[in-house]
C-alpha positions in Angstrom: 89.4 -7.8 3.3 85.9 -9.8 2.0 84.1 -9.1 4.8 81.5 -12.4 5.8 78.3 -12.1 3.8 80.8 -10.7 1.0 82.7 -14.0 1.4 79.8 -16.5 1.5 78.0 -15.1 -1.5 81.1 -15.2 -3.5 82.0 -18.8 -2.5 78.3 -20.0 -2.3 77.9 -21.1 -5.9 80.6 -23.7 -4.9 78.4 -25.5 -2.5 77.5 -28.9 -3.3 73.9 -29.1 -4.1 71.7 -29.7 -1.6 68.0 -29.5 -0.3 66.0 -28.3 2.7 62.2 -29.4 2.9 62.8 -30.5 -0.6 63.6 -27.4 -1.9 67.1 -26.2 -3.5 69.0 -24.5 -1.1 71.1 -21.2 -1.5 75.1 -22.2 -1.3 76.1 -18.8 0.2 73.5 -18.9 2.8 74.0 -22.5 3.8 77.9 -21.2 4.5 76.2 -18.0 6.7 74.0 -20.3 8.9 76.6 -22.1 9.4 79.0 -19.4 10.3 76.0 -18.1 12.4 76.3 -21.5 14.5 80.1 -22.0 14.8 81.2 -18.6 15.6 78.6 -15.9 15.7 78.8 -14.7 11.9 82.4 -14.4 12.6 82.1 -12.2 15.6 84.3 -14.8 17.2 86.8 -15.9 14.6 89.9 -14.9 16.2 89.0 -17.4 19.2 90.5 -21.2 18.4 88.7 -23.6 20.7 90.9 -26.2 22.1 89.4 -29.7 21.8 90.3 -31.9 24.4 90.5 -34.9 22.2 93.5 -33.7 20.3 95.6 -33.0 23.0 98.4 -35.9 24.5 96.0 -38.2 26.6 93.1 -37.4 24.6 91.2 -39.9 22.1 92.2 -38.6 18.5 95.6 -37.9 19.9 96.0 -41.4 20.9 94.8 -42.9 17.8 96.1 -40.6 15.2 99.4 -40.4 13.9 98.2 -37.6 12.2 97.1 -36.0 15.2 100.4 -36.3 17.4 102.6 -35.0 13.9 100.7 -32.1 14.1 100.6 -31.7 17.6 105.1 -31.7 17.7 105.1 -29.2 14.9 102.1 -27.0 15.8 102.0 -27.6 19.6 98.7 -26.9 21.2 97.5 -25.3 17.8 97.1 -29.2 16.9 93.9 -30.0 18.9 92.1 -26.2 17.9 89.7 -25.7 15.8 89.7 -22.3 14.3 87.6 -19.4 12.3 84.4 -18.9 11.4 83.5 -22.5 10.3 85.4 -23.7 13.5 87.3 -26.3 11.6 90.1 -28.4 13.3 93.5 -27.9 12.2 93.8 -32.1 11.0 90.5 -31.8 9.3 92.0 -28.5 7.4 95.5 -30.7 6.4 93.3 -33.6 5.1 91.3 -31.0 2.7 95.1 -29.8 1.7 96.1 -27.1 3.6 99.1 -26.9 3.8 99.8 -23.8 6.0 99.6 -22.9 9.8 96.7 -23.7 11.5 96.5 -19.6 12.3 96.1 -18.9 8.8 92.3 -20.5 9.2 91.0 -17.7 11.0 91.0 -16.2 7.6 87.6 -16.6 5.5 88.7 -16.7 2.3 91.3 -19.2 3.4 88.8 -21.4 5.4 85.4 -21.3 2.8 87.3 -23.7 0.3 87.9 -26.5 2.8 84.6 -25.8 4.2 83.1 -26.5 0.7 85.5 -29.4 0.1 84.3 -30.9 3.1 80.7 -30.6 2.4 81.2 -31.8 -0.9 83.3 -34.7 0.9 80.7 -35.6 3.2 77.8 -36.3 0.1 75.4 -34.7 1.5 72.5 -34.2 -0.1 70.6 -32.5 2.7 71.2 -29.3 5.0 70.3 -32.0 7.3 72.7 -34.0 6.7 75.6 -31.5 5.9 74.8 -30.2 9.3 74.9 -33.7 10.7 78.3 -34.7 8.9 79.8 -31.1 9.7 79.2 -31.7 13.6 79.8 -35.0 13.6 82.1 -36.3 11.3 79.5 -37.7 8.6 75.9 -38.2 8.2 76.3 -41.9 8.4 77.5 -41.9 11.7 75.4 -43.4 14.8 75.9 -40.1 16.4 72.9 -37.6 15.3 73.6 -34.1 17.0 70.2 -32.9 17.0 70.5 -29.7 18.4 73.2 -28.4 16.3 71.3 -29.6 13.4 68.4 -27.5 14.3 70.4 -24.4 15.4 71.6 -24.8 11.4 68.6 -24.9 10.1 67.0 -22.2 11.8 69.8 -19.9 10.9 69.5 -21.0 7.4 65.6 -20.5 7.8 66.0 -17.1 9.8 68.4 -16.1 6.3 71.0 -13.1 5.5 68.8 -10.9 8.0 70.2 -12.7 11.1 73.8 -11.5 12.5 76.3 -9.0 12.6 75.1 -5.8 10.6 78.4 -4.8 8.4 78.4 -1.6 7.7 
């Protein structure tokens, strides 16, 4: 098993191109500050978080098709979002996953549609990929600040912050 910083430097090439304070940014280390953020650098990968809006009576679940499919195969595993990027389960089926949600807690399963996405968003900022990974897309109204900052200071703080592996 890749273990994280193993996994982001492999998949980092694959990053979309993007820039922070108008510099070129490294792909593998825009995937550890963001691992950083989402789950402590994978400490807590094994943890899905339930989000309430993909469960019956929530928002997505009420509006998505999608959503409610997912939920009557997958159950409760519908509305989590899983591994180290924390992605949700529907976001992973767009990208093309095809498996069980379960089978993100697994990096080299998850960094792909993590990259897909970013590349999906068209970012051209760590800004905005932050922006667009919290939120949906950068082009929302919805600008989530702090998580933006929390990225970019873990991108700034670089491969020295989190978990030493040994």
């Amino acid at each position: 098993m890749m273990r994280l910083r193993e996994v982001c430097r492999s998949f980092g090439p694959q990053v979309p191109p993007l820039t922070h304070d108008g510099e070129p940014v490294e792909g593998g280390l825009v995937l550890w500050a963001f691992a950083g953020v989402e789950s402590s650098y994978g400490t807590r990968r094994e943890f899905a978080r339930i989000e309430p809006a993909y469960q019956p009576g929530g928002g997505m679940y009420r509006q998505s098709e999608k959503v409610r499919a997912l939920w009557r195969r997958y159950g409760a595993l519908a509305a989590c979002s899983f591994g180290t990027w924390q992605m949700m389960a529907t976001t992973a089926q767009d990208l093309g996953h095809g498996g069980h949600p379960v089978e993100l807690q697994m990096d080299t399963t998850l960094a792909p549609l993590v990259i897909h996405y970013l590349m999906r968003s068209q970012a051209t900022t760590l800004r905005e990929a932050a922006d667009a990974y919290n939120s949906g897309t950068q082009r929302d109204k919805f600008v989530p600040e702090a998580y933006i900052q929390a990225v970019t200071a873990a991108y700034v703080a670089g491969w020295d912050r989190g978990p030493q592996e040994g």
